[in-house]
C-alpha positions in Angstrom: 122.2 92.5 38.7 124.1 95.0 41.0 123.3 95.4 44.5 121.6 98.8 44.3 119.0 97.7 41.9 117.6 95.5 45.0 118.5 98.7 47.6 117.5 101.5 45.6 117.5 104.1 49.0 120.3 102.1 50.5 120.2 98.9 52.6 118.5 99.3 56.4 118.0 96.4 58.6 116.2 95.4 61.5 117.4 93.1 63.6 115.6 90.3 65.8 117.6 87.8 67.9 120.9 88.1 68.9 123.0 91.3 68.7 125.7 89.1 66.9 124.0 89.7 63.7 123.8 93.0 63.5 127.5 93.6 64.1 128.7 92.8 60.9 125.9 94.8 59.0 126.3 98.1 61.5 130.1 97.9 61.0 129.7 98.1 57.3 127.7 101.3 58.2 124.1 99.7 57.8 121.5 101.2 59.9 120.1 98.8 62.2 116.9 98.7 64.3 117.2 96.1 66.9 113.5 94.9 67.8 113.3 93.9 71.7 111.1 90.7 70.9 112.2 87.0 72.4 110.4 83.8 72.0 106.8 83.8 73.7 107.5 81.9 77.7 111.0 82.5 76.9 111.1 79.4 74.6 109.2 77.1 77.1 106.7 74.8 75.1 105.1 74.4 78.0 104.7 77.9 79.5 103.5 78.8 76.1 100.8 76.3 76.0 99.4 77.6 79.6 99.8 80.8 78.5 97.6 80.1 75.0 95.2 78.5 76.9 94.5 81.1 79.2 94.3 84.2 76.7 91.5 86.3 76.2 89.3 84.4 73.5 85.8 85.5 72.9 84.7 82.0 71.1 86.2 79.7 74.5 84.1 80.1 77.7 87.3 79.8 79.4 88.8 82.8 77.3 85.7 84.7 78.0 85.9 83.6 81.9 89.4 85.2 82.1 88.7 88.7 80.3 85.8 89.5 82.1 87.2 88.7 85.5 90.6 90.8 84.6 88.2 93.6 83.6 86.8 93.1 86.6 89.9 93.3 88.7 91.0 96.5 86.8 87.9 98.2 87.1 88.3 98.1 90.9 92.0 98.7 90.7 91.2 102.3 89.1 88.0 102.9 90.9 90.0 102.7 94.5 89.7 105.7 96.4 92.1 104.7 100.0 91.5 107.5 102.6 93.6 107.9 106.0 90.6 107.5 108.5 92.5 107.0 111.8 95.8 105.7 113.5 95.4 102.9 116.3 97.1 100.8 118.2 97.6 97.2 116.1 95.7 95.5 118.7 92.7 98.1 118.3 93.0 98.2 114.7 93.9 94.6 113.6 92.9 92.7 116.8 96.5 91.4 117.8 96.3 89.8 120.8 99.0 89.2 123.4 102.0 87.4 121.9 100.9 87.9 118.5 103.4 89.6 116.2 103.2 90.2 112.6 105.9 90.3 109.4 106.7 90.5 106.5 106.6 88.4 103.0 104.9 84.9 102.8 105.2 82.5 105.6 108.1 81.5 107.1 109.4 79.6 110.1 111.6 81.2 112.8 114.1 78.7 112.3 114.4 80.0 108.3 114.3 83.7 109.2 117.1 85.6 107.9 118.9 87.9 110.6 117.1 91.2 110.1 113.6 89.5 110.5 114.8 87.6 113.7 116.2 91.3 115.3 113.2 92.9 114.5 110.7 90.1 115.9 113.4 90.2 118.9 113.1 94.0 119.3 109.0 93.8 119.6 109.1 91.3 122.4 111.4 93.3 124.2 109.5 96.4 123.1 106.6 94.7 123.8 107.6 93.6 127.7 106.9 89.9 127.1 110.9 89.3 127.9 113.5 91.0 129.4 116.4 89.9 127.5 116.9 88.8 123.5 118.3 85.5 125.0 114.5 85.0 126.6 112.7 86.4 123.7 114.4 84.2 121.3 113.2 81.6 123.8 109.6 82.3 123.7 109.2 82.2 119.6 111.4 78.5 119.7 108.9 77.2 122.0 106.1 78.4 120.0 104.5 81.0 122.8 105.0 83.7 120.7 102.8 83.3 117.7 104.0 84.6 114.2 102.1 85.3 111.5 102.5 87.4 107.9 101.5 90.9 107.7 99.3 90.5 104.2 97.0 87.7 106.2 95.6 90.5 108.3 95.0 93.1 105.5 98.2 95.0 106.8 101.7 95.6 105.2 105.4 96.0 106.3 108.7 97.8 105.3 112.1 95.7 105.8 111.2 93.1 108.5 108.1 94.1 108.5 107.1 93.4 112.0 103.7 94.4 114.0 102.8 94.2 117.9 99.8 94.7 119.6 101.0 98.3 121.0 102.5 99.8 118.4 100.4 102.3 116.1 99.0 101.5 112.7 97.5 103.8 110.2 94.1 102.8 108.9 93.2 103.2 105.3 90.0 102.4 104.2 89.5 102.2 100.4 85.9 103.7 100.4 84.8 102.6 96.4 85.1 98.8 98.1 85.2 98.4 101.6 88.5 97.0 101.9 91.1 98.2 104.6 95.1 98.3 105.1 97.2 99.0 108.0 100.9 99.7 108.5 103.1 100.9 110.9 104.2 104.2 111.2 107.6 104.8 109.7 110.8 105.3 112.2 113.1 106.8 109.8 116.0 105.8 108.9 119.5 104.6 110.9 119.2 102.2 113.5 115.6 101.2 113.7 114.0 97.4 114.1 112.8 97.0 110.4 116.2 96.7 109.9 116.5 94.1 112.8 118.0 96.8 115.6 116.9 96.5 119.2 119.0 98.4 121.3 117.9 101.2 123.9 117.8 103.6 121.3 115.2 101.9 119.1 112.7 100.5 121.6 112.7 104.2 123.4 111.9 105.5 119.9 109.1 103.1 119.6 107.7 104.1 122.8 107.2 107.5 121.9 105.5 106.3 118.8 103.0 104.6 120.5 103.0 107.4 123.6 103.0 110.5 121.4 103.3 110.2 118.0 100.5 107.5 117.1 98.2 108.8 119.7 98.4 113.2 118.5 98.4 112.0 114.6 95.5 109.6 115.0 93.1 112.4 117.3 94.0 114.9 114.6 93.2 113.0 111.6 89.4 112.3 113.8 89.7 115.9 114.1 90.5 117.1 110.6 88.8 114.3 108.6 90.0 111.5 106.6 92.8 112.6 104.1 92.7 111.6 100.7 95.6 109.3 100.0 94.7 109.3 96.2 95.2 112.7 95.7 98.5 112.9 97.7 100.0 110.5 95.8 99.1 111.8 92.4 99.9 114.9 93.2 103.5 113.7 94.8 104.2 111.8 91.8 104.2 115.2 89.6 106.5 116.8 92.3 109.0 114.3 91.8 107.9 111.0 94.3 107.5 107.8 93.0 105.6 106.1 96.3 108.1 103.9 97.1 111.5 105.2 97.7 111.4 108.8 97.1 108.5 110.7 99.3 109.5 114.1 100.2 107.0 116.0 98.2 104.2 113.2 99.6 105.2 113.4 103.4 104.9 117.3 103.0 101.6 117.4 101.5 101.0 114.8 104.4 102.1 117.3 106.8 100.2 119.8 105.6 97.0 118.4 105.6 97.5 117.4 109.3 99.1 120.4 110.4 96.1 122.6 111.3 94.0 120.1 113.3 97.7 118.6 115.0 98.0 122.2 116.5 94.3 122.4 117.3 94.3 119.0 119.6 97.8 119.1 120.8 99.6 121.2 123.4 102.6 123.4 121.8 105.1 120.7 123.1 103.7 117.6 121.9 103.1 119.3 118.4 106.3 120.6 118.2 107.5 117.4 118.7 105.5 115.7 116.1 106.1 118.5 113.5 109.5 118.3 114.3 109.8 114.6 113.1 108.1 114.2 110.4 110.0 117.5 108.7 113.2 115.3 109.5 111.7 112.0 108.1 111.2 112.3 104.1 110.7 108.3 104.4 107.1 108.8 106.3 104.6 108.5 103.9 106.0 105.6 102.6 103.7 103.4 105.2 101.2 105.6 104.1 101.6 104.7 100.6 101.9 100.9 101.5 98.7 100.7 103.4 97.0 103.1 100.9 98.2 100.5 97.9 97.2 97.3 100.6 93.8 98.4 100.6 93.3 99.3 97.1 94.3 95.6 95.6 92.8 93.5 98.2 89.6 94.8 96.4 90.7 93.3 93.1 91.5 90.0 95.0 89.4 86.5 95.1 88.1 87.3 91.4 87.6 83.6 89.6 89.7 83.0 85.9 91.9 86.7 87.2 95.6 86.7 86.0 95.8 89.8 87.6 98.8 90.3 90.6 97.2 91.3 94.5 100.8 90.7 96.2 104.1 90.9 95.5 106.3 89.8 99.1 109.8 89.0 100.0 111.0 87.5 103.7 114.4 87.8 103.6 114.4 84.2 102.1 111.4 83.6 99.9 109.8 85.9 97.1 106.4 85.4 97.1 103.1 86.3 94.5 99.3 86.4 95.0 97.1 86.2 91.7 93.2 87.4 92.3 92.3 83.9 90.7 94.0 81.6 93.3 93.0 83.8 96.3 95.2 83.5 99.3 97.7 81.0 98.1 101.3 82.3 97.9 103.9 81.2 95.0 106.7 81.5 96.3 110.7 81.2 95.2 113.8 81.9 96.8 114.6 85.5 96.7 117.9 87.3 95.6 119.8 90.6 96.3 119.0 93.4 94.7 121.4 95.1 92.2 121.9 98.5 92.8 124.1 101.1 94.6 125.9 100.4 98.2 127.3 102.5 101.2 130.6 103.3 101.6 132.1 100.1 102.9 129.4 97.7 101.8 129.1 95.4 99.4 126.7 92.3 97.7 128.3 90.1 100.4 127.3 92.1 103.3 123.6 92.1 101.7 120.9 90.2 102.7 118.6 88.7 100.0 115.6 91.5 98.9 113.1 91.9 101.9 109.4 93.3 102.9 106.4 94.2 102.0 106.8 97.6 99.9 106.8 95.8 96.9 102.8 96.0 97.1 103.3 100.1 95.7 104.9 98.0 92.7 102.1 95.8 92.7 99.4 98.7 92.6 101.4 100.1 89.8 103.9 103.3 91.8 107.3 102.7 92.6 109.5 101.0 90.4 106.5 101.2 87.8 106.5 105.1 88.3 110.2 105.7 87.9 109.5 107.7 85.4 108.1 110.4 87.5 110.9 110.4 89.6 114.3 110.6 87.8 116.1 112.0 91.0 115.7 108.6 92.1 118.5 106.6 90.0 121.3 108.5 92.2 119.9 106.1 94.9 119.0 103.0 93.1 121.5 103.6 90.7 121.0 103.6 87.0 120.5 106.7 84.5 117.4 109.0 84.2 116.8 107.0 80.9 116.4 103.8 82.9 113.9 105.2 84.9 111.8 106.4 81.8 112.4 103.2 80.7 111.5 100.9 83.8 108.0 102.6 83.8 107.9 102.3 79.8 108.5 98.3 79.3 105.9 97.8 82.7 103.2 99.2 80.6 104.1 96.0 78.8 102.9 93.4 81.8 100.0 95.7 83.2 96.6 95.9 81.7 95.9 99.4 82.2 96.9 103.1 83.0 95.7 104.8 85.6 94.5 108.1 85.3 94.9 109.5 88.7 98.7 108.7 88.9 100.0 110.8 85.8 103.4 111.0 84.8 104.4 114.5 83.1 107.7 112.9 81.7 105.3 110.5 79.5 102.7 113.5 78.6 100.8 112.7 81.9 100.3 109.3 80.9 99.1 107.0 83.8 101.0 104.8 85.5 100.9 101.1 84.6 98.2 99.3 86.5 96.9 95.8 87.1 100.2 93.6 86.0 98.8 90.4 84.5 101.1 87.1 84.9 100.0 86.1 81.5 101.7 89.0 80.0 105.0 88.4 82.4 105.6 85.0 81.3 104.7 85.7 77.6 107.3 88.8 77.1 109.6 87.8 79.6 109.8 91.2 81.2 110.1 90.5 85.1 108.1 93.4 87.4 110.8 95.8 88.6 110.9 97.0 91.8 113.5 99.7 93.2 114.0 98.7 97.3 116.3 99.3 100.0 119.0 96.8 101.1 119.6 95.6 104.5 122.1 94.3 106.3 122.1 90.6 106.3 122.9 91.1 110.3 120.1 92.2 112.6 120.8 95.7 113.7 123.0 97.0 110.8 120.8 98.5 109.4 120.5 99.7 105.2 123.9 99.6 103.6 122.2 100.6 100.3 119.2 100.8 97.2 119.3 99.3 94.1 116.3 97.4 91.7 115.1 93.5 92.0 113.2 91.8 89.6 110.1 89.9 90.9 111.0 85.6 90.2 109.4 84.6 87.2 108.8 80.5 88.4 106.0 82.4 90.8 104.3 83.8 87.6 104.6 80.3 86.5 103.2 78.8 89.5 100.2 80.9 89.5 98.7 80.3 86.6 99.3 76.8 86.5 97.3 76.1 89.7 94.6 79.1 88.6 94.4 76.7 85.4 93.8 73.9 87.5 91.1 75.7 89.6 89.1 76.6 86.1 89.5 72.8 85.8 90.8 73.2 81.9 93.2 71.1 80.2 96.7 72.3 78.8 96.3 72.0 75.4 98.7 69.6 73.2 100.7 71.1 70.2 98.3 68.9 67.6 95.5 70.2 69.7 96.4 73.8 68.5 97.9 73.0 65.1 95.6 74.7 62.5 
């Protein structure tokens, strides 16, 4: 029998596994389809068995545990409403005390700090007046005076290095549909500033005015104006162009022009001038914003029992770190890598320290890396095409249980951003949460040498659900067990 009788409208393929079988069919000019599909857990019997026994199953009271309390988490997720009440000092806002200092990423001890971390922590003693020297400030953290402490365990959040001391000014977002609060610093802009690890002259005078000027006119005109509603900035930054996490010109403008009006009301000319002034130079602002805005908004979705849902995503410097609503508090932590992406003239991976801060929580909240796709502009700082960037926010709808309706993306016919990224749905496809972040210097005071895209570790994803497994007090099922 000839070939065509089996073929009759020609022979088309589609190809799972490796590429190496399609090449021999596409260069006999066969039409191949190559289907993105890999084994469940990446081949892992083990992985795949947790992952099985944790899947949504109406007949399994564990199975019925685990929807409802993702449904749960989601609900909350998309019902967040974060609004800029206020800007106070950290002490007021948080309750730092004297020689308290926060930072970013899981816990970690001085000793294992990378060299940003250290400058920065450095920088706020001296800022703070607690030393007079880095020799003596160093001094006070190794003999345990100065207490440290990560930002997420106070409900706040931290670019870079991440660092918070009593004086300096946080924003306050309350997420009114829960309860919950954030809090972040307010952004320096970029150059030499200390969530890179600098501490010279230059950067603690900057960070005087901050907490002199800057914190002080922004917070009495926000009393003055009303809360602002971080929701609708953000949605309507990321149809300008913003993604929430890199790219926030469009949102630190709206920003400014919701607290232009009262600023110039409360202020004398000078002092608004001056505040106006830097913020039009400072397209980075609203990233805090942002941060604290996404803080708020998952901390209501946390402490949920049988949820494989994501609160926290964290890097140190050192460690990469996860929270899952089921386990609460706990971190999973891994070591941390640099990112791959695009470097300053003269830099390169070897001058990189591994990825680092808190920002990863706009990924986490589903902006960012997740909402590349509204922000194409972005790739000639990450690096990449404007197809990647479709693409990034495409294969996250893959590991996220929802969209969210008031984040729409045009280039996906308004389409909501992916929300609520479940750790079952990581491990299963294998598709590691992207997240597009700056890179620092691995020497304090450097500074960013450059942007690029990480992938969150997937051994925390695996660590996660294997305790939340053990706190449901279920059994991993045997092979025989689920043989039909």
């Amino acid at each position: 029998m000839t070939g065509h009788a089996f073929f009759p409208t020609g022979l088309q393929a589609i190809n799972v596994g490796p590429d190496m079988f399609a090449t021999p069919l596409q260069a006999s000019g066969v039409p191949v389809v190559a289907l993105d599909w890999r084994p469940p857990a990446g081949g892992d019997r083990e992985l795949g068995l947790l992952i099985a026994r944790l899947e949504d199953d109406p007949g399994d009271p564990v199975g019925r545990l685990v929807a409802q309390a993702n449904a749960t988490a989601v609900e909350r997720l998309l019902a967040a409403q974060p609004m800029l009440i206020d800007i106070q000092p950290a002490s007021q806002a948080i309750g730092l005390g004297v020689h308290q200092l926060l930072h970013s990423g899981p816990p970690i001890a001085w000793e294992r700090m990378p060299g940003p971390v250290r400058g920065a922590i450095t920088g706020a003693i001296l800022f703070e007046g607690w030393a007079t020297s880095p020799e003596r400030a160093a001094a006070l953290v190794e003999a345990g005076t100065v207490k440290l402490a990560p930002c997420h365990h106070h409900g706040a959040v931290g670019p870079m290095a991440g660092v918070v001391s009593p004086s300096m000014p946080v924003v306050v977002v309350e997420n009114v549909a829960a309860g919950t609060h954030g809090y972040a610093t307010l952004n320096e802009g970029l150059g030499k500033v200390l969530r890179f690890g600098a501490y010279d002259d230059s950067v603690i005078d900057r960070l005087r005015w901050m907490a002199d000027v800057l914190g002080p006119a922004l917070g009495t005109a926000i009393r003055a104006g009303g809360p602002i509603d971080l929701r609708s900035l953000t949605g309507q930054a990321l149809q300008m162009g913003d993604e929430g996490h890199n790219r926030n010109i469009a949102a630190t403008s709206l920003f400014t022009r919701s607290v232009a009006p009262a600023l110039v009301r409360t202020q004398d000319g000078a002092t608004a001038a001056a505040v106006l002034d830097f913020l039009r130079s400072n397209d980075h602002f609203f990233l805090n914003l942002s941060m604290a805005a996404c803080k708020s908004s998952l901390d209501a979705a946390a402490g949920i029992e049988g949820s494989t849902v994501v609160t926290a995503m964290s890097r140190n410097g050192v460690d990469f770190g996860i929270r899952l609503s089921g386990t609460g508090d706990t971190w999973f932590t891994t070591p941390v890598g640099v990112p791959d992406g695009l470097f300053f003239p003269g830099y390169g991976p070897d001058d990189a320290n591994p990825d680092l801060g808190d920002s990863a929580i706009t990924e986490t909240f589903g902006i960012g890396g997740f909402a590349m796709a509204a922000a194409p502009a972005i790739v000639r700082f990450v690096g990449g095409t404007a197809a990647d960037a479709l693409e990034y926010t495409r294969s996250m709808g893959r590991i996220t249980l929802a969209r969210n309706p008031s984040y729409q993306l045009p280039p996906l016919g308004f389409a909501g951003t992916p929300t609520g990224i479940d750790a079952r749905r990581v491990l299963d496809s294998g598709i590691a949460p992207v997240i597009n972040t700056g890179i620092a210097h691995r020497e304090a005071g450097v500074g960013q040498i450059g942007a690029g895209i990480a992938r969150a570790p997937l051994a925390c994803f695996a660590a996660a659900l294997t305790e939340l497994r053990r706190r449901l007090g279920v059994a991993q099922p045997s092979a025989i067990e689920r043989a039909p």
